[in-house]
C-alpha positions as CSV (number, residue, x, y, z in Angstrom):
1,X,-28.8,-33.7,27.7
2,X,-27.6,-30.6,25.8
3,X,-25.8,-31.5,22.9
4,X,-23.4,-29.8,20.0
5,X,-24.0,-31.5,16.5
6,X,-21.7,-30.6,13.8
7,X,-22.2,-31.7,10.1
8,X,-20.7,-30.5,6.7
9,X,-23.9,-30.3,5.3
10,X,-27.1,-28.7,5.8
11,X,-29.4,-31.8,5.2
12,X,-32.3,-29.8,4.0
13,X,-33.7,-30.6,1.3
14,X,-32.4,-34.3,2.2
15,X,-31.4,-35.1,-1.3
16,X,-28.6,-37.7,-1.0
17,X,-27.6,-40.3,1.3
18,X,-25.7,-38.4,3.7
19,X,-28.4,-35.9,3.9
20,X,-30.7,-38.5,5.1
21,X,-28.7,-39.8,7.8
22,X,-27.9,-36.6,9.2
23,X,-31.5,-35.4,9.1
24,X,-32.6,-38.5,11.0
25,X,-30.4,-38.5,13.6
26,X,-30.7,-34.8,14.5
27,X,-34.7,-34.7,14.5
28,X,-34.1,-38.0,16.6
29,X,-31.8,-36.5,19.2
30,X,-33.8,-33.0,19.0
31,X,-36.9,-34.9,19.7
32,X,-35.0,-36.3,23.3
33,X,-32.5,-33.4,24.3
34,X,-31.6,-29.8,23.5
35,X,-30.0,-30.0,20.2
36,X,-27.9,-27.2,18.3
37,X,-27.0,-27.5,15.1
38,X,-23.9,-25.8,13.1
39,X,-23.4,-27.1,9.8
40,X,-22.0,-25.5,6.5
41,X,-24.6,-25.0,3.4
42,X,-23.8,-24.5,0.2
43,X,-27.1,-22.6,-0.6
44,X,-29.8,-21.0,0.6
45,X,-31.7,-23.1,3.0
46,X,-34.7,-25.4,1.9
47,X,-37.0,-26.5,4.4
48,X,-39.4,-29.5,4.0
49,X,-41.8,-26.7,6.1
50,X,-42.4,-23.4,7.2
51,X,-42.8,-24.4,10.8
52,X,-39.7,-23.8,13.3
53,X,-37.2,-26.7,14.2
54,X,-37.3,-28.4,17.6
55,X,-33.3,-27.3,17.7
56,X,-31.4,-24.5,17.4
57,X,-29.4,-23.8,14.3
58,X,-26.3,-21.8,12.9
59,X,-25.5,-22.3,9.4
60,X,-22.2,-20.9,7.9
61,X,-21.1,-20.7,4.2
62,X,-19.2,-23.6,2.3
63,X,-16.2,-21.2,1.1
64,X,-14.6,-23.8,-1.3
65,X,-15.6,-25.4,-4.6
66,X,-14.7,-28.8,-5.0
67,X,-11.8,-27.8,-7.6
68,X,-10.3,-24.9,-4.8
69,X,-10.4,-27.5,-2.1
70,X,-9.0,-30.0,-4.6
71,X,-5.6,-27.9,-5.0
72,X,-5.6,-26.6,-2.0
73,X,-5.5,-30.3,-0.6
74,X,-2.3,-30.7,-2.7
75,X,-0.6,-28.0,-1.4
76,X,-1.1,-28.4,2.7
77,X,-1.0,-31.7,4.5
78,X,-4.8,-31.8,5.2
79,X,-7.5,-34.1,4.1
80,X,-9.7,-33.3,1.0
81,X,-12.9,-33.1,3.7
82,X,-11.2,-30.8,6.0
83,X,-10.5,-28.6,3.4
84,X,-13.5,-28.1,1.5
85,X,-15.9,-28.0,4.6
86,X,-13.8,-25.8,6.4
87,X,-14.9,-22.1,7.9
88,X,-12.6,-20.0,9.9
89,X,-16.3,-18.3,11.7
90,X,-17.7,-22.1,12.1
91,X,-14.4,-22.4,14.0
92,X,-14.8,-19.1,16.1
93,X,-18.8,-20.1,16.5
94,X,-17.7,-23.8,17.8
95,X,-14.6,-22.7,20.0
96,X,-16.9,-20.5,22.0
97,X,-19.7,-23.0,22.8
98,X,-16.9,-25.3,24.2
99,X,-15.4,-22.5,26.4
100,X,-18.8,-21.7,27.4
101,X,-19.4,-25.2,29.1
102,X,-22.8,-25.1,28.2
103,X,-22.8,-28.6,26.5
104,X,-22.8,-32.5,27.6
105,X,-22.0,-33.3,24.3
106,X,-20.7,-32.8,21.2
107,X,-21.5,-35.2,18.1
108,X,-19.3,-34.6,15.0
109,X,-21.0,-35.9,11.4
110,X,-18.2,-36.8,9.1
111,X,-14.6,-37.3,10.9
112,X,-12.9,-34.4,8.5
113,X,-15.3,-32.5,11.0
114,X,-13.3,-32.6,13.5
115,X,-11.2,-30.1,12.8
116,X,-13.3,-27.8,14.3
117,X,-12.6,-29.2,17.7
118,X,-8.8,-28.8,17.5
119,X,-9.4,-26.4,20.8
120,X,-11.0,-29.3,23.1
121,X,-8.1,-30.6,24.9
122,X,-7.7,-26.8,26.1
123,X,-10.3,-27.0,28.3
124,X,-10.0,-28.9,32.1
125,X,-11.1,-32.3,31.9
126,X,-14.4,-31.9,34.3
127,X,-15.4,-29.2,31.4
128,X,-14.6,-31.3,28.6
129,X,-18.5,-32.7,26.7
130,X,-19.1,-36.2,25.5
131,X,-17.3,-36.6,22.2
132,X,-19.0,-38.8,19.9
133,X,-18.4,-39.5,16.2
134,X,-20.5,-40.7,13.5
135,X,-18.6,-41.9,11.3
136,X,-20.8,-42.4,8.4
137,X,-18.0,-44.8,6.5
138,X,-14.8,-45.5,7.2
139,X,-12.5,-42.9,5.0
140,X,-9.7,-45.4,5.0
141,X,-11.5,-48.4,3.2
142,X,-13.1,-45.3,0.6
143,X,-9.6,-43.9,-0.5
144,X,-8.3,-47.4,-0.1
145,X,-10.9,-48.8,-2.9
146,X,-10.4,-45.6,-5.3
147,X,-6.9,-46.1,-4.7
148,X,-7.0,-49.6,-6.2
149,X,-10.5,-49.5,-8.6
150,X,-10.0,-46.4,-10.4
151,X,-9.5,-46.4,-14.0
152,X,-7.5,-43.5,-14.3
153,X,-4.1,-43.2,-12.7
154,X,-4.0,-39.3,-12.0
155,X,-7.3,-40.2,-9.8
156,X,-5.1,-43.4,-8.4
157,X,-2.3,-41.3,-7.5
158,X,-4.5,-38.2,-5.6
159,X,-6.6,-41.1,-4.0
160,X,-3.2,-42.8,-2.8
161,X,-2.3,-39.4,-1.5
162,X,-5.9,-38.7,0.3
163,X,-5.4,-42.1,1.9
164,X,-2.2,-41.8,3.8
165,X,-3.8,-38.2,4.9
166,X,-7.2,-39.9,6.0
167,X,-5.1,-42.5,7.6
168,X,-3.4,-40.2,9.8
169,X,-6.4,-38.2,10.8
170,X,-7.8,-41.8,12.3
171,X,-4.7,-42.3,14.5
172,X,-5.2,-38.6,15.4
173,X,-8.6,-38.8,16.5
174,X,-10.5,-42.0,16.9
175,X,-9.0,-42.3,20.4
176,X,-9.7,-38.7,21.9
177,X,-13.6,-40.2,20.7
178,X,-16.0,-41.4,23.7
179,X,-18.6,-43.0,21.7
180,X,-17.7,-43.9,17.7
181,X,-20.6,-44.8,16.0
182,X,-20.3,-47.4,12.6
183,X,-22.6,-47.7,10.1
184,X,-21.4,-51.8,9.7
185,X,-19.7,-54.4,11.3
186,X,-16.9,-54.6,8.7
187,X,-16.3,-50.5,10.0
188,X,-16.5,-51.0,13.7
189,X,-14.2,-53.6,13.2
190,X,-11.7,-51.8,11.2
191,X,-11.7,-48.9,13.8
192,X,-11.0,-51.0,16.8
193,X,-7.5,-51.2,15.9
194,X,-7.3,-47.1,16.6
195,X,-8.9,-47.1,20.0
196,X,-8.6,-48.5,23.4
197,X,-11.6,-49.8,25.1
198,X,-13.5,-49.4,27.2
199,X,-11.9,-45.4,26.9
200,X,-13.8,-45.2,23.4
201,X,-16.8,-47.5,23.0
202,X,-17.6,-48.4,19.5
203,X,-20.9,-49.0,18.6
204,X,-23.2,-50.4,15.8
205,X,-25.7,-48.1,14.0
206,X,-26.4,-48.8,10.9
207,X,-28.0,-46.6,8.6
208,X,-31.7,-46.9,7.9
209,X,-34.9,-46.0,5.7
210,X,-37.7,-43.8,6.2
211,X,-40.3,-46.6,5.8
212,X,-43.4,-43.9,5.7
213,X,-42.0,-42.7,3.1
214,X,-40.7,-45.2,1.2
215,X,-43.7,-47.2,1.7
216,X,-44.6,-50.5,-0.1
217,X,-44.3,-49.8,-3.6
218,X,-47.2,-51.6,-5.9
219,X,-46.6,-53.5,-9.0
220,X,-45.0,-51.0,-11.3
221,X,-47.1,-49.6,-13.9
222,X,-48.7,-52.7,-16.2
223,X,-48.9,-49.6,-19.2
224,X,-45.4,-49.0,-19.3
225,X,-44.0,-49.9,-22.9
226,X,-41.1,-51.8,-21.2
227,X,-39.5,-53.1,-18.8
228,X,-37.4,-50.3,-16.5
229,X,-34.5,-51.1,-14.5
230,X,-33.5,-48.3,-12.3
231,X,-30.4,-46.7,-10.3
232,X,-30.2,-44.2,-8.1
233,X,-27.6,-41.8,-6.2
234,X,-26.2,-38.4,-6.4
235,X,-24.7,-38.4,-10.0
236,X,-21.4,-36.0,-8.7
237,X,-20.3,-38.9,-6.7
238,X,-17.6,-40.7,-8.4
239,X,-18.5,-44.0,-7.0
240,X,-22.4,-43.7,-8.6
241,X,-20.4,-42.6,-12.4
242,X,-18.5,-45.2,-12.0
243,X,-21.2,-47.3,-11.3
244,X,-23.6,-46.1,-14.1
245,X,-20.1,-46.5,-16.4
246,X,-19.9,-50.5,-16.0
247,X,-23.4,-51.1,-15.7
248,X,-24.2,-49.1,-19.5
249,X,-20.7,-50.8,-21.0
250,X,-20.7,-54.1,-18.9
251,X,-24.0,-55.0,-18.5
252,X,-26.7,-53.0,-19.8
253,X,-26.2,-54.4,-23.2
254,X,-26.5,-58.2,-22.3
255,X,-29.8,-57.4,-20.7
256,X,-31.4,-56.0,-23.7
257,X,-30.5,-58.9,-25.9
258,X,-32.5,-60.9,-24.0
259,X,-35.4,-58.6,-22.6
260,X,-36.0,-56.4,-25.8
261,X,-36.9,-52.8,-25.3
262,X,-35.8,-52.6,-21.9
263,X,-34.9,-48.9,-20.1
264,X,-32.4,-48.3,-17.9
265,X,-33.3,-45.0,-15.6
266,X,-30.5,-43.1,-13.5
267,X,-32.4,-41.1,-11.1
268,X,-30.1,-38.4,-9.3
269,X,-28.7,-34.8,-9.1
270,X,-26.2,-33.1,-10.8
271,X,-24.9,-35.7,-13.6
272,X,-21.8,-34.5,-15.4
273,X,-21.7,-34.4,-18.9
274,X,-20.2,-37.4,-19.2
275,X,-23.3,-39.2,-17.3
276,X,-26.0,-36.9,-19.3
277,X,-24.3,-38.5,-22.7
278,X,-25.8,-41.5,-22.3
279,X,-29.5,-40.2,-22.5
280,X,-31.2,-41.8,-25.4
281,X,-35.2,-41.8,-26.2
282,X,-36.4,-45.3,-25.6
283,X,-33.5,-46.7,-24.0
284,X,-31.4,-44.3,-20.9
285,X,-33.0,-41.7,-19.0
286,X,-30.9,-39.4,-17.3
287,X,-33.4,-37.3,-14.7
288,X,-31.3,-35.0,-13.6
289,X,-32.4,-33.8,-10.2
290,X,-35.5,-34.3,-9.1
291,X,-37.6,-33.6,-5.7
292,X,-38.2,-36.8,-4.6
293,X,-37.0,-40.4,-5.9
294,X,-39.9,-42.3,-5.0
295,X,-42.6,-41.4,-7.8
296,X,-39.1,-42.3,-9.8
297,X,-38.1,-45.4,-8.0
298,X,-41.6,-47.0,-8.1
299,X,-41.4,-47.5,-11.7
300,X,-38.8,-50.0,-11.6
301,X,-39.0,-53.8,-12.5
302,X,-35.6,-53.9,-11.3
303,X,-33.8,-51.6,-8.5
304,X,-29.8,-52.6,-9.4
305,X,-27.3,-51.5,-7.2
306,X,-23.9,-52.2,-9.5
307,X,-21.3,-50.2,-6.8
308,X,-17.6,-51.1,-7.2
309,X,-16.4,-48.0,-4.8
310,X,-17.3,-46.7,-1.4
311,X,-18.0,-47.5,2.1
312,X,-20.3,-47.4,4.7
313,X,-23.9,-48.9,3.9
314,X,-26.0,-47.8,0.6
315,X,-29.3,-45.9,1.8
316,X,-30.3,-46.3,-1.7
317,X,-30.5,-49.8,-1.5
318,X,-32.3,-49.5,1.8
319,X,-34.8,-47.5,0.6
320,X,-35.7,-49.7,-2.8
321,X,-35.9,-52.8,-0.5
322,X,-37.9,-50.1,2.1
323,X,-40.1,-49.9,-1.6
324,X,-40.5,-53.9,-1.8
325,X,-38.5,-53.8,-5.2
326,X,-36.4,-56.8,-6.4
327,X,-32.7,-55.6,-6.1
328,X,-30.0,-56.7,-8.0
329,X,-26.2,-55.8,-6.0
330,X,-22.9,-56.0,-6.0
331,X,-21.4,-57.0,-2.5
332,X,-20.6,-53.5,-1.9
333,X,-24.1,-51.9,-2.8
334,X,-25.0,-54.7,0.2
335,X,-22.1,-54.4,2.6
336,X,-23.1,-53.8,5.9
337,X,-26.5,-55.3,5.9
338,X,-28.1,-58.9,6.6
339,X,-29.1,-59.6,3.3
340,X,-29.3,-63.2,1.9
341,X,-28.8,-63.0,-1.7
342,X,-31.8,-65.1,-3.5
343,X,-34.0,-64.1,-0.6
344,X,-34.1,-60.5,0.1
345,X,-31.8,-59.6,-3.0
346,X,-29.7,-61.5,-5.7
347,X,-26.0,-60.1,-4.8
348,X,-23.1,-60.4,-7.6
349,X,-20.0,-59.0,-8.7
350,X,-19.1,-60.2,-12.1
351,X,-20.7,-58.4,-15.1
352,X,-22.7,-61.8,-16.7
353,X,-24.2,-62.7,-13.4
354,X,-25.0,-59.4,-12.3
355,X,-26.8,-59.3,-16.1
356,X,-28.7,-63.0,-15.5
357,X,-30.1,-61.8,-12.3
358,X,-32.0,-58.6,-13.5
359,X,-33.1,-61.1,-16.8
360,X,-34.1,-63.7,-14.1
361,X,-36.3,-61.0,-11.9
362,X,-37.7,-58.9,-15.4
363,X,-39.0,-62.4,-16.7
364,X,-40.0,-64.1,-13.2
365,X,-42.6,-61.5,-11.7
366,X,-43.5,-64.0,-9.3
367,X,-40.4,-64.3,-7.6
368,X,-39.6,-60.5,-8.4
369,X,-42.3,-59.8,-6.5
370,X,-41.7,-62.2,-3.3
371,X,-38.0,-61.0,-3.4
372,X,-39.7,-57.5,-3.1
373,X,-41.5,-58.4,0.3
374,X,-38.6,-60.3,1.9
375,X,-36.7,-57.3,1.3
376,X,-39.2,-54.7,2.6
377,X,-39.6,-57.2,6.1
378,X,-36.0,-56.9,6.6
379,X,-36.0,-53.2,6.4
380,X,-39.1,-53.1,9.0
381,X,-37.5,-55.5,11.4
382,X,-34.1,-54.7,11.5
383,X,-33.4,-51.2,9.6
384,X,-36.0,-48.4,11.1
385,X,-34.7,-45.1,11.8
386,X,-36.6,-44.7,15.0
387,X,-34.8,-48.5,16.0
388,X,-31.7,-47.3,15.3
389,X,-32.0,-43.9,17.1
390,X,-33.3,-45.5,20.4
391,X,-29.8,-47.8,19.8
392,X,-27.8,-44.3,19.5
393,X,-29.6,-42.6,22.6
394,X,-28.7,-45.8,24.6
395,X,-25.1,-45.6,23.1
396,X,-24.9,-42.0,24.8
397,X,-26.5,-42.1,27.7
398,X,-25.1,-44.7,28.6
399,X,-21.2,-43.5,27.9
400,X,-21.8,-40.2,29.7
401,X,-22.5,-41.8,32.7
402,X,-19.4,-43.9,32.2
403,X,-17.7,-40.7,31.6
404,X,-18.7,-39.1,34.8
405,X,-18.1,-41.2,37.0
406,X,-14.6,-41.8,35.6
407,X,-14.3,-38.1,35.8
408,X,-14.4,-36.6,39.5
409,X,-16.3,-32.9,39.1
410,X,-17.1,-33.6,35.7
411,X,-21.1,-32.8,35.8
């Protein structure tokens, strides 16, 4: 099959969550069918390695800041997304492969993306490709949470705004989608109200963690002066600030009465000043960006995962559980996944048992440690990358063969 992947993001180097995702699934399809990929980068391009890709590739310049797309958001009727990750030579680049007819499909990263295939319904149905979506997270329940969680109310209102826009673009698009593709059942569920099936099949594919690479983390280091609890996420996220925000004022503090000297580490790029402020010798490190989490994430006693925002499912707490480390989340750090809090992790949403949980796993290395191995089996048996691609090939295959056959000529 000859397929069209769009993304907003160039995911080398594969420094966040989204990054990840989109890496996977295009090596994963490239290493199947003839893959091109058109994405827009906001820098210079990184590789992992000097050797060429199994896929073709056209990058394209990300044109807007986040503060241009930001008031440029409030002055049209579009969504923040389409906005920022939009290129008028993407367009003309993307508009010409689907008059060309030289694709089966076309497999859009990030709804907002599909902006870019505003010109499909021009062309005959038999010449139309597979559209497929991945959605990543559902932008409705996002906006919806900001819209409800956020402290401040300027950041209420825009997100009240960004929702009503997001919700539109759903009605809009979900049902011109053959195949939509959730990262949870909570999602696919939400989405089935926009579509009519069997016309758009909606399918599970959860996200998942390299488990080569984030092998089975040993003890953490026994010369350590303390006890380190770690977090990790891209730090220009507002979800991670806020997170990092009630775990230092909520939670943090009732953790080091009882565990003395303890260190809380937030591992991720691009902190604002207002993360980088709580840096203090002995107590919070704030590392900034760094090339790989792992060496980082391997020193923790304690992964926690104190999310009160977002959607979708948390790589990050894929990938410490990939690590065998204890994990300590709220239900949304876990949404999305099969987890069994006291087994594979210890889930809570108030600040004093969130607090009692890490004490319990920083004093009880034993059960730290068996919490550690439930959690990496889970990720081996349920959350592989390669598992969840063969899921996504099946997903496609099998709905452009539906698709043909509902479609006379259509090759």
């Amino acid at each position: 099959m000859r397929i069209l992947m769009l993304s907003p993001a160039y995911p080398f180097p594969p420094d966040n969550g989204a990054k990840r995702r989109i890496k996977a699934i295009l090596e994963g399809l490239a290493a199947q069918h003839e893959v091109t990929f058109v994405s827009i980068i906001a820098e210079n391009p990184a590789r992992e390695s000097a050797h060429a890709t199994p896929w073709q590739e056209a990058t394209f310049r990300q044109r807007e800041t986040a503060i241009s797309a930001w008031l440029k958001t409030l002055l049209s009727k579009r969504f923040y997304r389409e906005v920022k990750f939009w290129n008028p030579e993407m367009e003309t680049f993307v508009r010409e492969r689907l008059v060309s007819g030289e694709y089966d499909a076309v497999l859009v990263s990030f709804l907002a993306t599909s902006r870019y295939l505003e010109h499909w319904y021009d062309l005959p149905a038999k010449n139309r490709p597979l559209l497929i979506l991945d959605q990543h997270n559902l932008d409705e329940v996002v906006w919806q949470r900001h819209r409800r969680d956020n402290p401040n109310f300027l950041k209420r209102q825009y997100a009240s705004l960004q929702h009503a826009r997001v919700l539109r673009l759903q009605q809009c698009w979900f049902p011109r989608f053959d195949v939509i593709l959730s990262v949870s059942a909570e999602d696919l569920q939400a989405t089935r109200k926009y579509v009519r099936q069997p016309a758009t099949r909606l399918a599970l594919a959860p996200n998942g963690a390299d488990t080569t690479h984030f092998s089975m983390a040993g003890p953490a280091d026994s010369a350590k002066d303390a006890a380190v609890i770690v977090f990790g996420g891209s730090m220009d996220v507002t979800m991670n600030q806020d997170a990092v925000h009630w775990f230092l004022g909520e939670i943090f503090p009732s953790i080091e009465g009882k565990v003395p000297g303890v260190q809380f580490w937030v591992v991720g790029r691009n902190p604002p000043p207002a993360i980088q402020r709580y840096s203090q010798p002995g107590r919070v490190v704030v590392t900034g960006t760094v090339e790989d989490v792992v060496p980082y994430y391997q020193q923790a006693d304690v992964f926690v995962v104190p999310s009160r925002m977002g959607g979708g499912t948390k790589l990050k707490t894929l990938e410490a559980l990939a690590l065998g480390l204890p994990v300590v989340s709220t239900g949304i750090g876990v949404q999305g996944l099969e987890v069994v809090s006291g087994k594979h992790v210890y889930i809570a949403d108030e600040a004093r048992d969130f607090a009692e949980s890490v004490v319990r796993l920083l004093v009880n290395r034993e059960q730290a440690r068996a919490m550690g191995l439930a959690g990496r089996a889970l990720v081996s048996e349920k959350y592989t990358w390669d598992s969840i691609l063969k899921t996504i090939n099946a997903v496609i295959a099998d709905a452009g063969n539906d698709v043909r056959s509902a479609t006379p000529g259509r090759k």
